[in-house]
PQR file with spaces between the fields and no chain letter, atoms N, CA, C, O and H, PARSE charges and radii, in Angstrom:
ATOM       1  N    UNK     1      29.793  142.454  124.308 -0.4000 1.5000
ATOM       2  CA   UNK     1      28.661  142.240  125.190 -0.0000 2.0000
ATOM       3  C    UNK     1      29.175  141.746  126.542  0.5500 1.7000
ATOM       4  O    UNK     1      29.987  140.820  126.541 -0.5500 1.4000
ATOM       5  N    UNK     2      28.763  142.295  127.720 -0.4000 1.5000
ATOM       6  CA   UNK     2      28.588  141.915  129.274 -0.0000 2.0000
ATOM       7  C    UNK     2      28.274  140.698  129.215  0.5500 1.7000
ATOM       8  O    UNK     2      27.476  140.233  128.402 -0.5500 1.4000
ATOM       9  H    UNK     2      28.104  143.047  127.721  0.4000 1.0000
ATOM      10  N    UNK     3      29.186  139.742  130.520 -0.4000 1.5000
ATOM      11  CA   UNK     3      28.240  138.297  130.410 -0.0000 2.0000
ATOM      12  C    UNK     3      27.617  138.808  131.748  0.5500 1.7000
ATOM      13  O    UNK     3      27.980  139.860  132.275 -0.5500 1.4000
ATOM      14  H    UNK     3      29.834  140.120  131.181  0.4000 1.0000
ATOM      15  N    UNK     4      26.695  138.023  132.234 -0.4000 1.5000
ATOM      16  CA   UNK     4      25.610  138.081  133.468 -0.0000 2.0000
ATOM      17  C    UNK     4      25.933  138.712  134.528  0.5500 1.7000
ATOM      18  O    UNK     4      25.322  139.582  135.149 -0.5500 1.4000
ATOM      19  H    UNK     4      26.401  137.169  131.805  0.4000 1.0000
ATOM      20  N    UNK     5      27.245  138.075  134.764 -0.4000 1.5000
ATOM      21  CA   UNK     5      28.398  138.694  135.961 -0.0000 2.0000
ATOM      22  C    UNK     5      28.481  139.761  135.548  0.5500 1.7000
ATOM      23  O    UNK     5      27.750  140.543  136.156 -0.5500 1.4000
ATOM      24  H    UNK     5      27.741  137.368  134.260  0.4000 1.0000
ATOM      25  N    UNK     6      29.000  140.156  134.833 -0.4000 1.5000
ATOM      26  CA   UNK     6      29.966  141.451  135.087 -0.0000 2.0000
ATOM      27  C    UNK     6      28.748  142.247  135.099  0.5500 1.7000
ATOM      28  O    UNK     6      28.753  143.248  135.816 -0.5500 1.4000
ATOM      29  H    UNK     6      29.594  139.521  134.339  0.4000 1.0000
ATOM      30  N    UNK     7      27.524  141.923  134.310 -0.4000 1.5000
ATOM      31  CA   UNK     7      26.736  143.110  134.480 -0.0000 2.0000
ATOM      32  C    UNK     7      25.758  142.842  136.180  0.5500 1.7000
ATOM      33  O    UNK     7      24.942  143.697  136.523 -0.5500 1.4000
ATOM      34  H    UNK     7      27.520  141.110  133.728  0.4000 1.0000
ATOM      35  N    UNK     8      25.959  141.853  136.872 -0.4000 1.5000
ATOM      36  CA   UNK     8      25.474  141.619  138.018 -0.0000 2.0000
ATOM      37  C    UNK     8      26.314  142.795  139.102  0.5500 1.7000
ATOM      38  O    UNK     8      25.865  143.541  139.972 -0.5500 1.4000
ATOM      39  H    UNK     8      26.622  141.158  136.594  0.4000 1.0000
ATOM      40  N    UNK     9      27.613  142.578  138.632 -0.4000 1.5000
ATOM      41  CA   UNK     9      28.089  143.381  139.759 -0.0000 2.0000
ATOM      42  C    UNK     9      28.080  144.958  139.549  0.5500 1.7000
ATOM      43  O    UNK     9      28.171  145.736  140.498 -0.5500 1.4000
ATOM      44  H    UNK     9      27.978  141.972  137.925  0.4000 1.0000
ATOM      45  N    UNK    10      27.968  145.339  138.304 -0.4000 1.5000
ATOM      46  CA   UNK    10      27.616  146.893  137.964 -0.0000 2.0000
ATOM      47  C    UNK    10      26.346  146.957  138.531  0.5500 1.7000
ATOM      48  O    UNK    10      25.985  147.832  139.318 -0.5500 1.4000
ATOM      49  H    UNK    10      27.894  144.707  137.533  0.4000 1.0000
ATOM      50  N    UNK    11      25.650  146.001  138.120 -0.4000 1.5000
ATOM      51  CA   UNK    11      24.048  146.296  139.061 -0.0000 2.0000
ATOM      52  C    UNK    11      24.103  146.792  140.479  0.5500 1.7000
ATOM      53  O    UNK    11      23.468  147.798  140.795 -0.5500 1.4000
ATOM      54  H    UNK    11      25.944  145.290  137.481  0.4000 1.0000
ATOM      55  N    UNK    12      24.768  146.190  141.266 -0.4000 1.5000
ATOM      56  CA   UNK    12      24.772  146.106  142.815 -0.0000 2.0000
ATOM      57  C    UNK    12      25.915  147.406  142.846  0.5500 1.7000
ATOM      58  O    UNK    12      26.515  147.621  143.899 -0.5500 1.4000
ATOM      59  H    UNK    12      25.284  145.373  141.009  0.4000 1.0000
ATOM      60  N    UNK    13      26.087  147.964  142.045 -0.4000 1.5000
ATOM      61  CA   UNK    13      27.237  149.043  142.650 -0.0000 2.0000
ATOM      62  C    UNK    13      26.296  150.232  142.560  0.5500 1.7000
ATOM      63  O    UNK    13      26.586  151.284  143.131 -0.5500 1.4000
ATOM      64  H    UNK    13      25.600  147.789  141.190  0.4000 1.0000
ATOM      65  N    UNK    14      24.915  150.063  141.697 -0.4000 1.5000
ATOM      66  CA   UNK    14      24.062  151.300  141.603 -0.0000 2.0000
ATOM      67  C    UNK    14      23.590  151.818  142.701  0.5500 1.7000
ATOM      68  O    UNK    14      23.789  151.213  143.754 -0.5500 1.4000
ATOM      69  H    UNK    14      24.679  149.209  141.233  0.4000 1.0000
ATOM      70  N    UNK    15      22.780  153.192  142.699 -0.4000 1.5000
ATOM      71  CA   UNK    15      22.520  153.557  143.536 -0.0000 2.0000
ATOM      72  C    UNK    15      21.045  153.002  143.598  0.5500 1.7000
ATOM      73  O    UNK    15      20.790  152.493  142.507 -0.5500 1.4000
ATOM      74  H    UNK    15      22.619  153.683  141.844  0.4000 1.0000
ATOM      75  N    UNK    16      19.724  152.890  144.675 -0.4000 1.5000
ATOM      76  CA   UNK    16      18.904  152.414  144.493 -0.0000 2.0000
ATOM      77  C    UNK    16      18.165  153.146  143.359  0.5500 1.7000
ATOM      78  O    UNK    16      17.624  152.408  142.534 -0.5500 1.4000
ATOM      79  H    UNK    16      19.932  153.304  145.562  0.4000 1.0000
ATOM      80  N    UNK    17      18.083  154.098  143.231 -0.4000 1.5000
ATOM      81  CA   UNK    17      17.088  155.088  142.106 -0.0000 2.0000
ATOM      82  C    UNK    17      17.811  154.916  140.734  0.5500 1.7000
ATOM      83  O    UNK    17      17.273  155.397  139.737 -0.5500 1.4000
ATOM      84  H    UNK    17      18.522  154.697  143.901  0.4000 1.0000
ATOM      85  N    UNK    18      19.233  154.127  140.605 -0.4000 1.5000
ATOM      86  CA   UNK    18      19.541  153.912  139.346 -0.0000 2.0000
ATOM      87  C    UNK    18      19.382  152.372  139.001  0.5500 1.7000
ATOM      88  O    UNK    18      19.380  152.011  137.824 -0.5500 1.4000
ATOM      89  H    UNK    18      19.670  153.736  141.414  0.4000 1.0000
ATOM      90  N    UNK    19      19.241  151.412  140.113 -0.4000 1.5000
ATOM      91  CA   UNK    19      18.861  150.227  139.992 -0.0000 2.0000
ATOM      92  C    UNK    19      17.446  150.155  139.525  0.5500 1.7000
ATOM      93  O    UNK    19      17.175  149.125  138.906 -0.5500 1.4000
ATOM      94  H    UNK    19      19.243  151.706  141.069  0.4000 1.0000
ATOM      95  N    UNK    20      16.407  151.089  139.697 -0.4000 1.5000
ATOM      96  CA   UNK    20      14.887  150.764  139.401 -0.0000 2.0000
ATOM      97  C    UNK    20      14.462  151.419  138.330  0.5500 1.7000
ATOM      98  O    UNK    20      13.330  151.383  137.848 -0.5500 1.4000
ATOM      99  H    UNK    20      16.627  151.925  140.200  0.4000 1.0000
ATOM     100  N    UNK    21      15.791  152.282  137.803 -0.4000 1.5000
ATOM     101  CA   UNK    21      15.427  152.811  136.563 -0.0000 2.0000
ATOM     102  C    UNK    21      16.112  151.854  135.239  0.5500 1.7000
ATOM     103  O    UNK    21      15.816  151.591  134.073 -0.5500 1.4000
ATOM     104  H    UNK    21      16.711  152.311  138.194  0.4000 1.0000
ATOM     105  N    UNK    22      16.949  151.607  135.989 -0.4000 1.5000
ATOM     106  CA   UNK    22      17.266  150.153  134.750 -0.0000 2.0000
ATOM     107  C    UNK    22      16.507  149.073  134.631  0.5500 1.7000
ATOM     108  O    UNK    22      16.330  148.548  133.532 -0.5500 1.4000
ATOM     109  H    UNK    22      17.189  151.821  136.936  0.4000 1.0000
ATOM     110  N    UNK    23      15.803  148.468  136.081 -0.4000 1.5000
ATOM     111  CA   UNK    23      15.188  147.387  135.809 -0.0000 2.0000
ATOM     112  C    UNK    23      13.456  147.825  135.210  0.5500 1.7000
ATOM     113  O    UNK    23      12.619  146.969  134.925 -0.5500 1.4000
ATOM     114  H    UNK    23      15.946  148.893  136.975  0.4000 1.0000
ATOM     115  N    UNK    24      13.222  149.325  135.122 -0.4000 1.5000
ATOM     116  CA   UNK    24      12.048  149.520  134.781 -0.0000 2.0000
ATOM     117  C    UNK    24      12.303  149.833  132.858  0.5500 1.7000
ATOM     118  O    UNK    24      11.469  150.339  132.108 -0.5500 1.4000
ATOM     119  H    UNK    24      13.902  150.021  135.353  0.4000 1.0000
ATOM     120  N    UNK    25      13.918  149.264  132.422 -0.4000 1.5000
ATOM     121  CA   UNK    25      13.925  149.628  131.004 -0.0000 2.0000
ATOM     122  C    UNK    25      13.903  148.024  130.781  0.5500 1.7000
ATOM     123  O    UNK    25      13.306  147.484  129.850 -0.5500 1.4000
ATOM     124  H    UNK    25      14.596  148.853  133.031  0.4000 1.0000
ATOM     125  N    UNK    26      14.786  147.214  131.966 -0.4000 1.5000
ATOM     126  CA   UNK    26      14.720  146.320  131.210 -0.0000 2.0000
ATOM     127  C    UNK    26      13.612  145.425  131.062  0.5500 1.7000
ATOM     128  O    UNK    26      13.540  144.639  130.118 -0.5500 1.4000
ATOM     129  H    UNK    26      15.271  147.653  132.723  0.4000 1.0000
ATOM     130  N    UNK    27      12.445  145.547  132.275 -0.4000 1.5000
ATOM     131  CA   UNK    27      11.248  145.462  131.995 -0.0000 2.0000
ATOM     132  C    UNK    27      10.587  145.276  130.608  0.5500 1.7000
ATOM     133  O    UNK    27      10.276  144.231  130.035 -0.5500 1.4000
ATOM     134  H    UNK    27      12.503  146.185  133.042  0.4000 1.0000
ATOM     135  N    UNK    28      10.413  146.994  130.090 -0.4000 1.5000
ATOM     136  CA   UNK    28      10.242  147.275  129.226 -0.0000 2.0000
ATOM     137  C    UNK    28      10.977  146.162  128.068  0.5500 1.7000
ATOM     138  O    UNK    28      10.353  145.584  127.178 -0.5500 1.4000
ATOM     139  H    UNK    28      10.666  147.842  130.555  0.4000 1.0000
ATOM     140  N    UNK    29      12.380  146.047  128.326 -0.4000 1.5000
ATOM     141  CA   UNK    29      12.517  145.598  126.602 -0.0000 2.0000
ATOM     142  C    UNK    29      12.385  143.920  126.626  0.5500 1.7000
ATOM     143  O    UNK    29      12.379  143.077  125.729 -0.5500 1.4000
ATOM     144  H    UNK    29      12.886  146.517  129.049  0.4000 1.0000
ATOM     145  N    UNK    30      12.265  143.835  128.381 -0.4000 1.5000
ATOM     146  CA   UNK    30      11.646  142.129  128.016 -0.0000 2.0000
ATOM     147  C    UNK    30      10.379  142.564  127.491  0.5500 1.7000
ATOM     148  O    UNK    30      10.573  142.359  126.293 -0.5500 1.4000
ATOM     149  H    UNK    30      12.270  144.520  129.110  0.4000 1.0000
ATOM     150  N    UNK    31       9.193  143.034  127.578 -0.4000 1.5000
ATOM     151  CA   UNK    31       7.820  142.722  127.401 -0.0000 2.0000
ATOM     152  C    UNK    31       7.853  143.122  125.579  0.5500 1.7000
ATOM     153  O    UNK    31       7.157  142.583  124.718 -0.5500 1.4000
ATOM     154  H    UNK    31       9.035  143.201  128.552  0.4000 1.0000
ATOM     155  N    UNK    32       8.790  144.117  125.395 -0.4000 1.5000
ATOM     156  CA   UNK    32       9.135  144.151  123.327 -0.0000 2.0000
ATOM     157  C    UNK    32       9.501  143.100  123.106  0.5500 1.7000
ATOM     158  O    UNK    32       8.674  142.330  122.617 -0.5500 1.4000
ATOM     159  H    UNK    32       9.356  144.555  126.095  0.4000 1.0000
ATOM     160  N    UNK    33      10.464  142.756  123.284 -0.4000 1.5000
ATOM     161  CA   UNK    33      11.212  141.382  123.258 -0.0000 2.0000
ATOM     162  C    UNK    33      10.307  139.975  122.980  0.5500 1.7000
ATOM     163  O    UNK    33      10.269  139.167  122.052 -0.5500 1.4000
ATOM     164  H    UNK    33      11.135  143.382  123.681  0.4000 1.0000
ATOM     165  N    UNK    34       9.649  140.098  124.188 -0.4000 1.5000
ATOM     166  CA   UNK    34       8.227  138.974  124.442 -0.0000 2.0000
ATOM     167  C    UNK    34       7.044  139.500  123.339  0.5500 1.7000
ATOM     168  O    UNK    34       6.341  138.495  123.235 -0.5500 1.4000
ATOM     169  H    UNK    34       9.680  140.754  124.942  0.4000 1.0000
ATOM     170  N    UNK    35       6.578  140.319  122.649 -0.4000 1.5000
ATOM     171  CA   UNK    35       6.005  140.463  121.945 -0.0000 2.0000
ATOM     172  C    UNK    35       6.453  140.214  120.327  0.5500 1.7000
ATOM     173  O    UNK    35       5.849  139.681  119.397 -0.5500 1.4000
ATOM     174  H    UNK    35       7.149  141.136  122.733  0.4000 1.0000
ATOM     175  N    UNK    36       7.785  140.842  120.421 -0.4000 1.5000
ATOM     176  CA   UNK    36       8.457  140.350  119.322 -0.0000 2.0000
ATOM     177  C    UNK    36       8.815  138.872  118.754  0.5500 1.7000
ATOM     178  O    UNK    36       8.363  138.520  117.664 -0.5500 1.4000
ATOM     179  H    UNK    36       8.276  141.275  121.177  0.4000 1.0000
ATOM     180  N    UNK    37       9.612  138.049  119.501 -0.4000 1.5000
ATOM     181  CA   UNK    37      10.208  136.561  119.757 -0.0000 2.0000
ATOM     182  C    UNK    37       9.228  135.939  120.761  0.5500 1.7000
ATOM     183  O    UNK    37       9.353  134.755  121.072 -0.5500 1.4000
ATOM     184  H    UNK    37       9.979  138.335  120.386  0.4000 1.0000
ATOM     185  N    UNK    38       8.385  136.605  121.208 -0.4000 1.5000
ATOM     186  CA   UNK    38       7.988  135.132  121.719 -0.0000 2.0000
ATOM     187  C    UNK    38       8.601  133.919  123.111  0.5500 1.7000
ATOM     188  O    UNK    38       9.201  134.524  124.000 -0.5500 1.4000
ATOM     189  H    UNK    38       8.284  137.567  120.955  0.4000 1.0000
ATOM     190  N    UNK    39       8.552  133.222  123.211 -0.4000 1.5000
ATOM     191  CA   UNK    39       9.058  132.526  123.910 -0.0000 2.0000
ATOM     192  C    UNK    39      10.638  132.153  123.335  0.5500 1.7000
ATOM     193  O    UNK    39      11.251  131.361  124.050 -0.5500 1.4000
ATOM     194  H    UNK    39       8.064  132.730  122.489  0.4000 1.0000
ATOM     195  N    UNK    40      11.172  132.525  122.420 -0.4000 1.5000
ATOM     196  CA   UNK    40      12.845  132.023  121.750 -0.0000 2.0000
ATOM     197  C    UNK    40      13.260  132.801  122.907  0.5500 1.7000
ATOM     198  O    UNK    40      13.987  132.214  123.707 -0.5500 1.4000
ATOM     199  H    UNK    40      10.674  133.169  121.839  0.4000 1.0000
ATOM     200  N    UNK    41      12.877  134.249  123.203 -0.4000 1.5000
ATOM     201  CA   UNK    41      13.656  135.121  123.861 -0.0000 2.0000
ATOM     202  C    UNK    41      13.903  134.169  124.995  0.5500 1.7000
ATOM     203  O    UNK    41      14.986  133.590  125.085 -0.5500 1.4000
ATOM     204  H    UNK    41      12.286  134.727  122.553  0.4000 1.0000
ATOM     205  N    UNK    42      12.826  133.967  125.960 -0.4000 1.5000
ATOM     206  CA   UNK    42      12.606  133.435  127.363 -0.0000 2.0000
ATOM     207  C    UNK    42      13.189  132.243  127.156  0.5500 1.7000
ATOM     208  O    UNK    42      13.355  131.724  128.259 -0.5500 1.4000
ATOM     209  H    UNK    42      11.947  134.437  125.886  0.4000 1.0000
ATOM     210  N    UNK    43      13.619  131.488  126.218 -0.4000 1.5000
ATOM     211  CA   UNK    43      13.954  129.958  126.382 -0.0000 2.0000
ATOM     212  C    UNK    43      15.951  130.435  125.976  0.5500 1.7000
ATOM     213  O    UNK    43      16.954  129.845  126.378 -0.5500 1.4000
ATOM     214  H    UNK    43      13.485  131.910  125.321  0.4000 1.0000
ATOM     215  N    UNK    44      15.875  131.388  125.280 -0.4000 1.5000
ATOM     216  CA   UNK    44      17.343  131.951  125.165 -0.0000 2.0000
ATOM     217  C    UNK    44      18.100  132.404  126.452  0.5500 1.7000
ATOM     218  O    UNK    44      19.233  132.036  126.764 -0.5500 1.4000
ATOM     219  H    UNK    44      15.060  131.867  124.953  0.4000 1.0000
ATOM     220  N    UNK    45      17.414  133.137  127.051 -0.4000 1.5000
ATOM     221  CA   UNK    45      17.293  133.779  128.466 -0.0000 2.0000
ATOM     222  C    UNK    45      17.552  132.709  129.628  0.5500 1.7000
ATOM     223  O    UNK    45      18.201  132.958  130.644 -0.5500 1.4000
ATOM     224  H    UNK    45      16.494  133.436  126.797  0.4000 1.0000
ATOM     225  N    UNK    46      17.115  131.817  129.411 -0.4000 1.5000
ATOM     226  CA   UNK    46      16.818  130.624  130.650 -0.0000 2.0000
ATOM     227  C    UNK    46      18.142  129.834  130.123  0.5500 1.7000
ATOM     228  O    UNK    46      18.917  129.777  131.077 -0.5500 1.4000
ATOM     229  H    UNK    46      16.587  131.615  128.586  0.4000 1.0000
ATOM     230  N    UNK    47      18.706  129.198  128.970 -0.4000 1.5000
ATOM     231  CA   UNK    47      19.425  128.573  128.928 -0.0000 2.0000
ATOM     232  C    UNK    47      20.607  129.650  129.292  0.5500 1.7000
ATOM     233  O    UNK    47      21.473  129.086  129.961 -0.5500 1.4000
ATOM     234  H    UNK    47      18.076  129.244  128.195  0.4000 1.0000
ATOM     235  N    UNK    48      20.841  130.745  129.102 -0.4000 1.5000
ATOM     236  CA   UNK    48      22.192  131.751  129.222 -0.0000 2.0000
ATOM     237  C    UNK    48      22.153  131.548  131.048  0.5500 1.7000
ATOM     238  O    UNK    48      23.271  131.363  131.527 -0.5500 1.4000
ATOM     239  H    UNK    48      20.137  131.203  128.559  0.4000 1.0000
ATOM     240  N    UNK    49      21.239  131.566  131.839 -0.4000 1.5000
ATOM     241  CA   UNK    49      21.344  131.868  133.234 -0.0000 2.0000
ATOM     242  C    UNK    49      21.876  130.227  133.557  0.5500 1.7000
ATOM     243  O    UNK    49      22.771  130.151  134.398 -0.5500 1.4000
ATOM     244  H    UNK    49      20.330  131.716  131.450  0.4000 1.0000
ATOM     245  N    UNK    50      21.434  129.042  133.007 -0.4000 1.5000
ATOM     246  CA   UNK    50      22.002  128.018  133.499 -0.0000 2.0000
ATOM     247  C    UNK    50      23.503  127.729  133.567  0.5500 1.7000
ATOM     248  O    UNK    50      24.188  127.146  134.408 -0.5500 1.4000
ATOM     249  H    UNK    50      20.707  129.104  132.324  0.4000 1.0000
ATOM     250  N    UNK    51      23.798  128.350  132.365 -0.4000 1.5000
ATOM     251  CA   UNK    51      25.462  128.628  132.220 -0.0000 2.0000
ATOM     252  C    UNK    51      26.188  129.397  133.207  0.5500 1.7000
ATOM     253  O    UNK    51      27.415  129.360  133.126 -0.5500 1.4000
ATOM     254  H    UNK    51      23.242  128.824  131.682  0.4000 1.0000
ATOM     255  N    UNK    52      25.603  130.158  134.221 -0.4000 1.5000
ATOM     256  CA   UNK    52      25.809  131.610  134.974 -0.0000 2.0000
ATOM     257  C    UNK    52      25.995  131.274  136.295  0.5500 1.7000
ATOM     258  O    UNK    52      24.999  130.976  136.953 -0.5500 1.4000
ATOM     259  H    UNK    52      24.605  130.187  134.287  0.4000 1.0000
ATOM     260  N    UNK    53      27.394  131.264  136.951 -0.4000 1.5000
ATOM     261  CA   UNK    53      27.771  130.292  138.193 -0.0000 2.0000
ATOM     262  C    UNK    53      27.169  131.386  138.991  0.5500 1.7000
ATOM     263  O    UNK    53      26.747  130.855  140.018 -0.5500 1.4000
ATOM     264  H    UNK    53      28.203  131.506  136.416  0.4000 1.0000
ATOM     265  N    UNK    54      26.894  132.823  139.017 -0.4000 1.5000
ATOM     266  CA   UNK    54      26.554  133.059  140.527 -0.0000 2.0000
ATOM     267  C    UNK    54      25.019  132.842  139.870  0.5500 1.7000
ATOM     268  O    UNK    54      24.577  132.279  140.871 -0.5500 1.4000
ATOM     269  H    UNK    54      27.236  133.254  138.183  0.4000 1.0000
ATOM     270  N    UNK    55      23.886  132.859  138.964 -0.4000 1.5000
ATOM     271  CA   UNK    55      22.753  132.561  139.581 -0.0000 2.0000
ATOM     272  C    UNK    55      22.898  131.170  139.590  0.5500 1.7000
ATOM     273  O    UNK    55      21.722  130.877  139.804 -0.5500 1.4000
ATOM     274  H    UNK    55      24.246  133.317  138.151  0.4000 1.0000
ATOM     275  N    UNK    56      23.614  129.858  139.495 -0.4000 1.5000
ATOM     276  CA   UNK    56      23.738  128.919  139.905 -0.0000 2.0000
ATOM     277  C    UNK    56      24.304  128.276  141.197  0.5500 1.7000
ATOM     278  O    UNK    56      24.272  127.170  141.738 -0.5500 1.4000
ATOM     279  H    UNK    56      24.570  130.095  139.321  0.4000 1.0000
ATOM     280  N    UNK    57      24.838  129.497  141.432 -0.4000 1.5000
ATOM     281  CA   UNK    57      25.003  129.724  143.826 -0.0000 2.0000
ATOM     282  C    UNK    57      24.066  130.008  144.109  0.5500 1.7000
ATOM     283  O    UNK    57      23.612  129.314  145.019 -0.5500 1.4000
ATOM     284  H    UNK    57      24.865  130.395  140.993  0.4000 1.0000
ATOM     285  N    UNK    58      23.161  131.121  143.602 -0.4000 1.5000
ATOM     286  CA   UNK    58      22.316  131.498  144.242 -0.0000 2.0000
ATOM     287  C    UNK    58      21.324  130.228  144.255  0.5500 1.7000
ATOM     288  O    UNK    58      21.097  129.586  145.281 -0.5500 1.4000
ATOM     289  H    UNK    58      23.530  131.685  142.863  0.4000 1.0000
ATOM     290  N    UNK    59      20.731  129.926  142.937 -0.4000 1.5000
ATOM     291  CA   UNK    59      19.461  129.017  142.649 -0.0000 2.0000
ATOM     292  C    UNK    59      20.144  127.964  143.686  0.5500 1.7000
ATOM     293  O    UNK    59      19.327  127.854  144.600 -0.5500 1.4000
ATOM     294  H    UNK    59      20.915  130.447  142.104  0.4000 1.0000
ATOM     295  N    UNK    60      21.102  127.265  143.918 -0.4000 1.5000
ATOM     296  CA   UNK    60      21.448  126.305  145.131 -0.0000 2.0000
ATOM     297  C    UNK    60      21.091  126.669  146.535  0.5500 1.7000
ATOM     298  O    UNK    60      20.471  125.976  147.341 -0.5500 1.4000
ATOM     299  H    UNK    60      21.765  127.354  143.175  0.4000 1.0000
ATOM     300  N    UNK    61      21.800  128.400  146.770 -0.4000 1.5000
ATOM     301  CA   UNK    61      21.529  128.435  147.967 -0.0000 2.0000
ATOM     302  C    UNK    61      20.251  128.482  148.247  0.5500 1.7000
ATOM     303  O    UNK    61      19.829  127.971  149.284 -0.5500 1.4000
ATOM     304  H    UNK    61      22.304  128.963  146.115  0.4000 1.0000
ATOM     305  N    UNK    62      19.493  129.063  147.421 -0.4000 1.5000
ATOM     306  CA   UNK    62      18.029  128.979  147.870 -0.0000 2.0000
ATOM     307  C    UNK    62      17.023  127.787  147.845  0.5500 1.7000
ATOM     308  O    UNK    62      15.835  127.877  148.153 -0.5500 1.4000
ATOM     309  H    UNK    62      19.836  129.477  146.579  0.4000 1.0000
ATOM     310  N    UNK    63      17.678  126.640  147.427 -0.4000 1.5000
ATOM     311  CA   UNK    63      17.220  125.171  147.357 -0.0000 2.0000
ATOM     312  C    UNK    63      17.899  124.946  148.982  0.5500 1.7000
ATOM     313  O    UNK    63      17.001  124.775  149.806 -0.5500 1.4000
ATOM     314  H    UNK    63      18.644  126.567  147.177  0.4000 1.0000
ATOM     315  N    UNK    64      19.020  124.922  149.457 -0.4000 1.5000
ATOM     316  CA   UNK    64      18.938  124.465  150.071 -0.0000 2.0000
ATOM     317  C    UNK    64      18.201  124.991  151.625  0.5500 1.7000
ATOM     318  O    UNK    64      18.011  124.479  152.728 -0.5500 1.4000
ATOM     319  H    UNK    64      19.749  125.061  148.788  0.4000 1.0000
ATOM     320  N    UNK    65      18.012  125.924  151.158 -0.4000 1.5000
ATOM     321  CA   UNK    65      16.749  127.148  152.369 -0.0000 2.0000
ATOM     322  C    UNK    65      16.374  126.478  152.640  0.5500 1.7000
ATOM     323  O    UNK    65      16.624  125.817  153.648 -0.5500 1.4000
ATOM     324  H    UNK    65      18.166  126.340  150.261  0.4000 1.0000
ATOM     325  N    UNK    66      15.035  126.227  151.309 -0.4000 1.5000
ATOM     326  CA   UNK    66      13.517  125.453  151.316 -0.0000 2.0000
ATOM     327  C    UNK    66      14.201  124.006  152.018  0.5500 1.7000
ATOM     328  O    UNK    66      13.669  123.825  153.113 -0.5500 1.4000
ATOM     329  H    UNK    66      14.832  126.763  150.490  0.4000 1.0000
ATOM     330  N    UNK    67      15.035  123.132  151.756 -0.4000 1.5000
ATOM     331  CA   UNK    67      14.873  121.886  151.751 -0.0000 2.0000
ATOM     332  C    UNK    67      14.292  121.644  152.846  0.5500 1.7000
ATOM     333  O    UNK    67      13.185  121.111  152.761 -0.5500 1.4000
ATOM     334  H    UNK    67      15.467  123.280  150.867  0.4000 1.0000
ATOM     335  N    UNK    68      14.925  121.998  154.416 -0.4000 1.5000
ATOM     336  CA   UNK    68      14.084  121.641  155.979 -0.0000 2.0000
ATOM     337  C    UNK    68      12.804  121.824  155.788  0.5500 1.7000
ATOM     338  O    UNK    68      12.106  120.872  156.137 -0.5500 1.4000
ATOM     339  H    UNK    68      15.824  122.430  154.485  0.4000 1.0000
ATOM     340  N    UNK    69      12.118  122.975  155.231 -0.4000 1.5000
ATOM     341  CA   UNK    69      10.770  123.524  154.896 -0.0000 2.0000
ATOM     342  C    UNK    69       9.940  122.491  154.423  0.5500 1.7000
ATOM     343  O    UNK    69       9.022  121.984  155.068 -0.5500 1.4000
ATOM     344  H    UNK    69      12.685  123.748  154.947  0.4000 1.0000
ATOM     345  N    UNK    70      10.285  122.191  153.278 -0.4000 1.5000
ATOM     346  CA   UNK    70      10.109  121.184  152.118 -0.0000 2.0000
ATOM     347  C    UNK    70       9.887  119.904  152.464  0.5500 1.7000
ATOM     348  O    UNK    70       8.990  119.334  151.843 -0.5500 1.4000
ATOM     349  H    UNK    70      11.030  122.603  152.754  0.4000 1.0000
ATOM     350  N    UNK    71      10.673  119.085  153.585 -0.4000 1.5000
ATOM     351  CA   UNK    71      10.739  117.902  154.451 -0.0000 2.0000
ATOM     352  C    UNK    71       9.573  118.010  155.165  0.5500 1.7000
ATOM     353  O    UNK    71       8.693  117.153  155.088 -0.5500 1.4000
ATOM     354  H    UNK    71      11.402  119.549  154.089  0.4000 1.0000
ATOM     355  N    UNK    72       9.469  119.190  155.996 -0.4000 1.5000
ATOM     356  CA   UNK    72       8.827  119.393  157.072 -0.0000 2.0000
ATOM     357  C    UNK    72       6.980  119.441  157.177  0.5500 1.7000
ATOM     358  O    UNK    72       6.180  119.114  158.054 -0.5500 1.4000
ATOM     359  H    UNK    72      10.184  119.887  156.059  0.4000 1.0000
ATOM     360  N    UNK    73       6.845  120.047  155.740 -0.4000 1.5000
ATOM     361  CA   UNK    73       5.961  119.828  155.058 -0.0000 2.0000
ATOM     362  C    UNK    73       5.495  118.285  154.466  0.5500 1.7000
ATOM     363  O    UNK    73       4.299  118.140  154.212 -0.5500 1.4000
ATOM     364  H    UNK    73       7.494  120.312  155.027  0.4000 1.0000
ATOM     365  N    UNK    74       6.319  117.263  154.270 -0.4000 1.5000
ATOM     366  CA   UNK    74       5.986  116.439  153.064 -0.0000 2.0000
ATOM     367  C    UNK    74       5.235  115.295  154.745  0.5500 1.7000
ATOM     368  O    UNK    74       4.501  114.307  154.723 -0.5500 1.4000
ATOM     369  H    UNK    74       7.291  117.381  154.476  0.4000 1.0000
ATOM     370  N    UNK    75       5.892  116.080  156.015 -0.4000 1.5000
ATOM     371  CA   UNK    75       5.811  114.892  157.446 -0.0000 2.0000
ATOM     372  C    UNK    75       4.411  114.780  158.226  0.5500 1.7000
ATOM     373  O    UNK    75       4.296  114.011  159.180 -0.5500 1.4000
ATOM     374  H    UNK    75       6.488  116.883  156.033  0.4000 1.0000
């Protein structure tokens, strides 16, 4: 099995019409998945991405976007 990465960067090497045909399967086998398991899937799912250093760059970089926003708002 692919960990997150490696299948992150096969993602981004697709072409766009092969990127929306994968994410329209994997769509699909989340919503089986979610009918099948339930929330185990989604709570399986969520703990595997916390382990996962680039969506854990990303989820940072995009915290630190909002933060000025976030301030700017609270003033």
């Amino acid at each position: 099995m692919q960990s997150i990465d490696e299948l992150a960067r096969t993602i981004t090497q697709l072409n766009p019409s092969e990127q929306q045909a994968l994410m329209e399967k994997v769509s699909k086998l989340n919503s089986e998945t979610d009918r099948n398991n339930g929330m185990d899937a989604r709570l399986a799912l969520m703990q595997e991405a916390m382990k996962d250093e680039l969506f854990l760059a990303d989820l940072h970089e995009v915290m630190d976007d909002f933060r000025y926003v976030d301030s700017e708002a609270a003033a």
